[in-house]
N, C-alpha and C positions, 0 to 999 in steps of 0.2 A: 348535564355536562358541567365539569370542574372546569372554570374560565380563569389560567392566570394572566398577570399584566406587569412584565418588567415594565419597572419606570429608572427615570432619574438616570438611563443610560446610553452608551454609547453600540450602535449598530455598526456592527464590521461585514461590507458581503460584496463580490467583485468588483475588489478595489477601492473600496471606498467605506468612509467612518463619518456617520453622522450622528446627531444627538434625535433618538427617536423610540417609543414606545414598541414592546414585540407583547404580540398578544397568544396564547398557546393554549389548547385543552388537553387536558391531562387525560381524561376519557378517550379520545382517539388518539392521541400520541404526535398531535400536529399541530403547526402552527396554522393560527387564524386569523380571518381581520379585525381590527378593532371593535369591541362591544361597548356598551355603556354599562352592564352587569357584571361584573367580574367577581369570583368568589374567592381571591388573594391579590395582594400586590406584594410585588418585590422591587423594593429599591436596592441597585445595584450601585448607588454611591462616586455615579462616574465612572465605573469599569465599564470594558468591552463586551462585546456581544457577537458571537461567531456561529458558523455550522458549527457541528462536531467533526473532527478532522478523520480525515481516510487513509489509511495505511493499505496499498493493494501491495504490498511484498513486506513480510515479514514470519520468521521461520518460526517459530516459538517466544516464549516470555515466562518470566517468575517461574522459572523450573520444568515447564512443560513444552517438548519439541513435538510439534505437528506433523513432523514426518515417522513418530515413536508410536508402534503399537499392542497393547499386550493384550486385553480383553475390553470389550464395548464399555465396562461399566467403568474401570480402570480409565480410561481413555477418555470418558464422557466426567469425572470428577474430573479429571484434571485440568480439560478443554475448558468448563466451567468456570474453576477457582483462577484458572490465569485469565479468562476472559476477563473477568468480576475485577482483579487487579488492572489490568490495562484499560481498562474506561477511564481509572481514575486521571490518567496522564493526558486528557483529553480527547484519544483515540478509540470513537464509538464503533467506526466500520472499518474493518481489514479483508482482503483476502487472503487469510492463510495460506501457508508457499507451506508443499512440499518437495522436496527433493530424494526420496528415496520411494521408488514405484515396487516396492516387495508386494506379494499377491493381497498379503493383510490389509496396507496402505491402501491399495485399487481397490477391491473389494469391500472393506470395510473403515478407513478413514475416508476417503473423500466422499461415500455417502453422508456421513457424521457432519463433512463441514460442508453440507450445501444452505445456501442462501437462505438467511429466516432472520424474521423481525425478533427483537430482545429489548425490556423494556428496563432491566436490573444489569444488565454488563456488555462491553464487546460484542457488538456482532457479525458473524462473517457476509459477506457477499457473493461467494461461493469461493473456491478454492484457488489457488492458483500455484500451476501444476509448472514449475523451475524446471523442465524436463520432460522424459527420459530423453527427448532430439536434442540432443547437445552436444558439442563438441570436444573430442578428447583433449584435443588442446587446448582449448579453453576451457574446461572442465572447472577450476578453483578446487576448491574441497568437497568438491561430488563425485561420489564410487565411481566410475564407468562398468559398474558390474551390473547397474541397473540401467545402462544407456541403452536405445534401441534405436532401430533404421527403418520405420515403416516408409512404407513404397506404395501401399492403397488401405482405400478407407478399412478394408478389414484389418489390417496390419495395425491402423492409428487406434483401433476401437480395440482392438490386444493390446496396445501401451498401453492403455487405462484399465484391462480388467474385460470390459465391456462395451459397444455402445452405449447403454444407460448411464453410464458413468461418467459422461460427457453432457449431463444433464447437471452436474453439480460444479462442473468447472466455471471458473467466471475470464482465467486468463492462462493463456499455456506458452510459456518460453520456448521457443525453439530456433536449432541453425538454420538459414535458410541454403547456405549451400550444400546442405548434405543431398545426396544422391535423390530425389521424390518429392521433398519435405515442400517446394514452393506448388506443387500441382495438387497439395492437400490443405494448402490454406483455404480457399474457398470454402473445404467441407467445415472445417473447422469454423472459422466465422461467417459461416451459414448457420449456424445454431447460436449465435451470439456470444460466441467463446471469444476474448482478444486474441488476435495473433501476435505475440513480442519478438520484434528481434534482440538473441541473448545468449551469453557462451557458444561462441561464433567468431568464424578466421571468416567471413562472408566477407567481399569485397563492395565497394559501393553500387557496383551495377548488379550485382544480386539481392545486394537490400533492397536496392530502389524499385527491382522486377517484384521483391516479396510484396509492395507498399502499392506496385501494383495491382498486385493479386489479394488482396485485403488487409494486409498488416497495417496496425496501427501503433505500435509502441514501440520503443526500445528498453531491455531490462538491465538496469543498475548502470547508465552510460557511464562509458569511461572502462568500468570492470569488465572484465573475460571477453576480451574483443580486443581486435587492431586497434594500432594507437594511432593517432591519425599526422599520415605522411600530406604533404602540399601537394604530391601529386599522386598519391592515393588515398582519399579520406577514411575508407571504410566506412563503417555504421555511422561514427562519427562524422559529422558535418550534415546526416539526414535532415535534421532538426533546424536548416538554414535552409532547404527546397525552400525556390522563388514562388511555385507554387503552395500557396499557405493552407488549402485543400490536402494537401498531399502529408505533411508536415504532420512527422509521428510526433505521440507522446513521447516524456522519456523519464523514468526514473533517476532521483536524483540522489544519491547518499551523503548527505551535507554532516557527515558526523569528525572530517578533519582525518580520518583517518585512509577511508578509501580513496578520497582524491585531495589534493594540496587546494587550500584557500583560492591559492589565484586560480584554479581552473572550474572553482566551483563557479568561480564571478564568470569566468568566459563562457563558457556554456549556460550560466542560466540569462546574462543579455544575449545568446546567442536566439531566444525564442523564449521571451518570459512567461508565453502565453502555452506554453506546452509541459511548463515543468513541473512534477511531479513530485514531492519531498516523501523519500522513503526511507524505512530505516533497517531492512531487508534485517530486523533484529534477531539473535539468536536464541535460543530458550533462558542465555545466563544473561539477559537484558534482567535487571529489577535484582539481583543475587549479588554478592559478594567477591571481592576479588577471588583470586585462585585457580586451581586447576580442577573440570569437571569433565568426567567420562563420554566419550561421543562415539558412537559409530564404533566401536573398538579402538579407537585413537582418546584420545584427551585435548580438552581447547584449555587454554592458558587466557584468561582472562586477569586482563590488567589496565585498569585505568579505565580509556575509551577505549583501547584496542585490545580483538578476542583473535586468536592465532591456534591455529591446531599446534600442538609442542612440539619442539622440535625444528619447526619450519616457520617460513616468513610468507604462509600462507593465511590470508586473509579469510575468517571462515562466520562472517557476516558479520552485523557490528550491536552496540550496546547501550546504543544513544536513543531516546525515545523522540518522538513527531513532534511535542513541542522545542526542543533543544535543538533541532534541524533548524525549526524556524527560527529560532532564535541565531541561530549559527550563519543561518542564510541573510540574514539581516545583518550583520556583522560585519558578513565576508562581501558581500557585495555593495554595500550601501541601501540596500532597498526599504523602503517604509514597511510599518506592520501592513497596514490593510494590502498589500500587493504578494507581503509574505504569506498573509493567511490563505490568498487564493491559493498557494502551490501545494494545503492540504487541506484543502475544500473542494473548491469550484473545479478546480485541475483533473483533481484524480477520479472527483465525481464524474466528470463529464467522459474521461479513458475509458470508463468500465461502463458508458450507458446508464449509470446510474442518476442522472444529473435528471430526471421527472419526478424524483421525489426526496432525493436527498442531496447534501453539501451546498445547500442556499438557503439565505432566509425568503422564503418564499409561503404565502400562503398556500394550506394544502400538503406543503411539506413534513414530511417525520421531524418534529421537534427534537433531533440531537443537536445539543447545547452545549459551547465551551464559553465560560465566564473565563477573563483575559484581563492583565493589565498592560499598562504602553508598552510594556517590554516582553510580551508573550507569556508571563506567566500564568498558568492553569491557576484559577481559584475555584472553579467549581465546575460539575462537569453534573448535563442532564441528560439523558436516556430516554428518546421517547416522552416528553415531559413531565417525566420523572429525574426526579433531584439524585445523583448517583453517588457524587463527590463533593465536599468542601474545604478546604483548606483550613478553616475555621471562620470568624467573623470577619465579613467584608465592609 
């Protein structure tokens, strides 16, 4: 076994930054406890020392949309070369979001992105399916040509293609007031699928009856949902149930564009312990300003903010996980160590993932984000493999 030993650094892991040695074997891809053998040290010079952060919603990156399909081998280069780029940002685990269920998608992407360990780039946790239960009027920039209304589990097992296709899912957005949709959550997170409430006119007592019935998230709060009235909250206000049991996750888009500073601060003291930093990014995240072809429409991509042309339709954003955090630190006042929970420990825990991944924990997958006081990525491991550098730290 290869034994490395950060020294000389600082340990960041729920909530808290101490000065302490992390011990890793590169041969299992996990961290371990301290040996007295070690066959490298690394001095980190006073930097930070983090999980590798989790992205569960994001649509594509560096040129490649995860809902785009033309042939396996086509699809599987590209899935690849954008993975391979978005580790470097310090985002090792995502669930890729689709949003467009064409038979190719069903059939032949969301096989492609089920759940598998990667030791060189990005890797998925299985998919996560923005869709087809959604809502026309909260729809944002998704066809409703590919929307559906299943009513029983055979109906939900044809939105995906199959039953078996439900083996690669890790989280599925849906309205819960649509006509069926809360009497098929059970089946759904009976196989350990998340249920999110998302693109949704659902009222609060329909969310709260979903949250009953096993939902645990909310998708992009704030986006494609009721805005919240004092005497109807909708989805909004779930994430304050007195009951702390009860109390979904909630995706957060801290990119300045989807929601205004001050609301990102009210909502994340509304339940610091539930939020989620996402960057629900679009394939032109890591590309150049301009206009690039989508869907047969075109996104206008400018600055932070990406707009199908035309319209003052928000059609996901361009801001990468560490710049949230960094944003969310900003906008709130909050410390690093409390920032890095909301894309570690948070979203690890959302998706079930949290027995072996987004903690320093022995036994855990050694993904690694090297960090300074102000969140920036200087180096990023994989599995305890060295993936990214910045240059000399």
């Amino acid at each position: 076994m290869a034994i490395i030993r950060f020294t000389n650094c600082q340990l960041c892991d729920e909530g808290k930054i101490g000065c302490k040695d992390l011990y890793i074997c590169t041969t299992k891809g996990q961290i371990v406890g301290a040996v007295k053998k070690v066959d490298e040290v690394i001095d980190l010079h006073g930097l930070i020392l983090t999980p590798g952060f989790i992205d569960i919603q994001i649509n594509g990156c560096y040129g490649f949309d995860f809902s785009e399909y033309s042939s396996e081998e086509e699809y599987t280069k590209g899935y690849n070369k954008c993975m391979k780029e978005l580790v470097k940002t310090g985002t090792t685990s995502i669930c890729p979001t689709v949003i467009r269920f064409t038979d190719d998608v069903c059939m032949h992407v969301l096989p492609l992105l089920k759940a598998e360990e990667k030791k060189d780039r990005t890797e998925s946790l299985g998919s996560h399916c923005e869709g087809p239960i959604i809502s026309t009027i909260k729809k944002g920039c998704h066809d409703e040509n590919y929307f559906c209304r299943p009513k029983t589990k055979e109906d939900l097992y044809s939105a995906f293609g199959c039953e078996e296709n439900l083996n690669y899912i890790k989280i599925i957005t849906a309205a819960p007031e649509l006509d069926g949709v809360n009497s098929l959550i059970p089946e759904i997170t009976g196989r350990n699928i998340i249920f999110s409430i998302g693109h949704t006119m659902a009222t609060y007592e329909q969310c709260l009856e979903a949250i009953n019935r096993g939902a645990t998230m909310i998708t992009h709060i704030f986006d494609a949902m009721p805005q919240p009235h004092h005497r109807n909250p909708g989805p909004i206000g779930l994430e304050g149930l007195a009951d702390e049991r009860l109390c979904p996750y909630f995706g957060l888009i801290s990119d300045g564009v989807h929601i205004h500073p001050t609301y990102i601060n009210i909502i994340y003291n509304a339940n610091k312990d539930r939020c989620c930093l996402v960057t629900d990014a679009q394939n032109t995240i890591g590309l150049p300003d301009g206009e690039y072809p989508w869907e047969g429409r075109y996104l206008v991509k400018k600055g932070r903010s990406l707009k199908v042309k035309g319209t003052d339709t928000i059609a996901g954003s361009v801001t990468d996980q560490a710049q949230c955090m960094r944003n969310l630190m900003k906008w709130t006042n909050t410390s690093l160590a409390e920032a890095v929970k909301c894309v570690t420990n948070h979203p690890a825990r959302s998706v079930h993932v949290d027995d072996h991944k987004g903690f320093l924990k022995e036994g855990y997958d050694a993904d690694l984000c090297v960090i300074d006081k102000d969140g920036n990525v200087k180096q990023v491991y994989k599995m305890g493999n060295i993936v990214y550098s910045s240059g000399s730290i």
